[in-house]
C-alpha positions in Angstrom: -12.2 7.5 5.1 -10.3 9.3 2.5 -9.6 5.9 0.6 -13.1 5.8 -0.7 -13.4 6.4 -4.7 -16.3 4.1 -4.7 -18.8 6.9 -5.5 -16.6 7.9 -8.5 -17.8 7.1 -11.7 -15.3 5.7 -13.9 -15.8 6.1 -17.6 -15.0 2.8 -19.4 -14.0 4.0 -22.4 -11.2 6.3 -20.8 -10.1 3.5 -18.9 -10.0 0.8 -21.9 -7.4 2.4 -24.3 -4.7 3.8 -21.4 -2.0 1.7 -20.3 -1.1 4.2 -17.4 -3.9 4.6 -15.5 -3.7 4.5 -12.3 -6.9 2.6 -10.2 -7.7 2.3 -6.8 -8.9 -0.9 -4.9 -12.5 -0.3 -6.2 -12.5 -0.2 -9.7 -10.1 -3.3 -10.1 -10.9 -6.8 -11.0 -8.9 -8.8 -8.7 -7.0 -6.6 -6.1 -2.8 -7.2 -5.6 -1.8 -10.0 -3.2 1.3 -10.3 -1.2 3.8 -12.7 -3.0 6.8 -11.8 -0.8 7.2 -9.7 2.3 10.4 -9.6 4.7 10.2 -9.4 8.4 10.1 -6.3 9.2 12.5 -4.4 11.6 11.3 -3.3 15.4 13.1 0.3 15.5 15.7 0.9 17.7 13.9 4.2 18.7 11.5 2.5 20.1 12.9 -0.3 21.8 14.5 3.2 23.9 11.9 4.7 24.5 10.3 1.4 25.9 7.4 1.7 23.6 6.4 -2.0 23.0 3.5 -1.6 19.8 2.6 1.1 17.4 1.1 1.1 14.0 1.9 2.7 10.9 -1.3 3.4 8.3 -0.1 4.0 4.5 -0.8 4.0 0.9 1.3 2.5 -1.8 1.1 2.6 -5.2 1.6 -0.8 -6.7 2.8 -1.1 -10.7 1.5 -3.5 -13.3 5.0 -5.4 -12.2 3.9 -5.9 -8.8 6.2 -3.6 -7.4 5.7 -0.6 -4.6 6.8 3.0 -6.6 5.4 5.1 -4.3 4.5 5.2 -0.3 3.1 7.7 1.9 1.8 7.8 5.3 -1.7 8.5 6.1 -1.6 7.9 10.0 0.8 6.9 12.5 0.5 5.8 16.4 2.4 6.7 18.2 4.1 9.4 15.7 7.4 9.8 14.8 8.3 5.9 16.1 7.6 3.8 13.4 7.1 5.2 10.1 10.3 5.0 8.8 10.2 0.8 9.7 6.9 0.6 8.5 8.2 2.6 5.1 11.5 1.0 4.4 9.8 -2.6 4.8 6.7 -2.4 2.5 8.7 -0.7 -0.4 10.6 -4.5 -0.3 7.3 -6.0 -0.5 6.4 -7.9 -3.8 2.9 -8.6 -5.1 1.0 -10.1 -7.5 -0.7 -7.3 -9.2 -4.1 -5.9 -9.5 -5.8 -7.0 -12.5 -8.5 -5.1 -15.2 -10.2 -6.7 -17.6 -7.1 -9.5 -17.3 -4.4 -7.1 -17.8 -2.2 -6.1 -14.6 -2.4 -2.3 -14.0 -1.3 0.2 -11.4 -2.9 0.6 -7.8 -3.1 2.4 -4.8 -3.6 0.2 -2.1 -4.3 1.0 1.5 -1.7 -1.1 4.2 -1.8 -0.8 8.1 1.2 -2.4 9.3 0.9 -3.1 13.1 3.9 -3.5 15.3 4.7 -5.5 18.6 1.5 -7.1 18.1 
């Protein structure tokens, strides 16, 4: 499982005074929470190629705003149908963000997004 930091020390002290660091789902206090997330769009790829469910397995980074910056795709079944759905949708996602010591920082969070299920 290539998400796993938890057997990474994290120095507090290079933590406490940077405003940019970036955490993952481990080190955080309270993790981000879904405030607002659109339907998201069955493609029209695969409604021709009469594939009926897929999933889509990513990471996004999450700023101290709540906001997705950055997404990339870790795994995809089937490939090549529904990444660019699962992509477009999550990066109009909105969450309340991950919190450290009570202020909001940066994340990279872990999202499987499941289709036709």
């Amino acid at each position: 499982d290539m998400g796993e930091l938890s057997n990474i020390n994290l120095d507090d002290d290079l933590l406490a005074g940077d405003e940019d660091v970036i955490m993952d789902e481990s080190s955080v206090d309270s993790r981000p929470s879904v405030i607002m997330r659109p339907q998201i769009e069955f493609p029209q790829i695969a409604i021709e190629k009469n594939i009926s469910k897929g999933m889509v397995e990513l990471r996004m980074l999450i700023d101290k705003d709540g906001k997705v910056e950055q997404t990339q795709i870790l795994d995809a079944n089937p490939k090549g149908i529904f990444e660019e759905s699962a992509l477009s949708a999550v990066q109009s996602w909105k969450f309340e963000p991950a919190t450290y010591r009570g202020k909001s920082v940066a994340i990279w969070a872990k999202q499987v997004v499941r289709f036709g299920e």
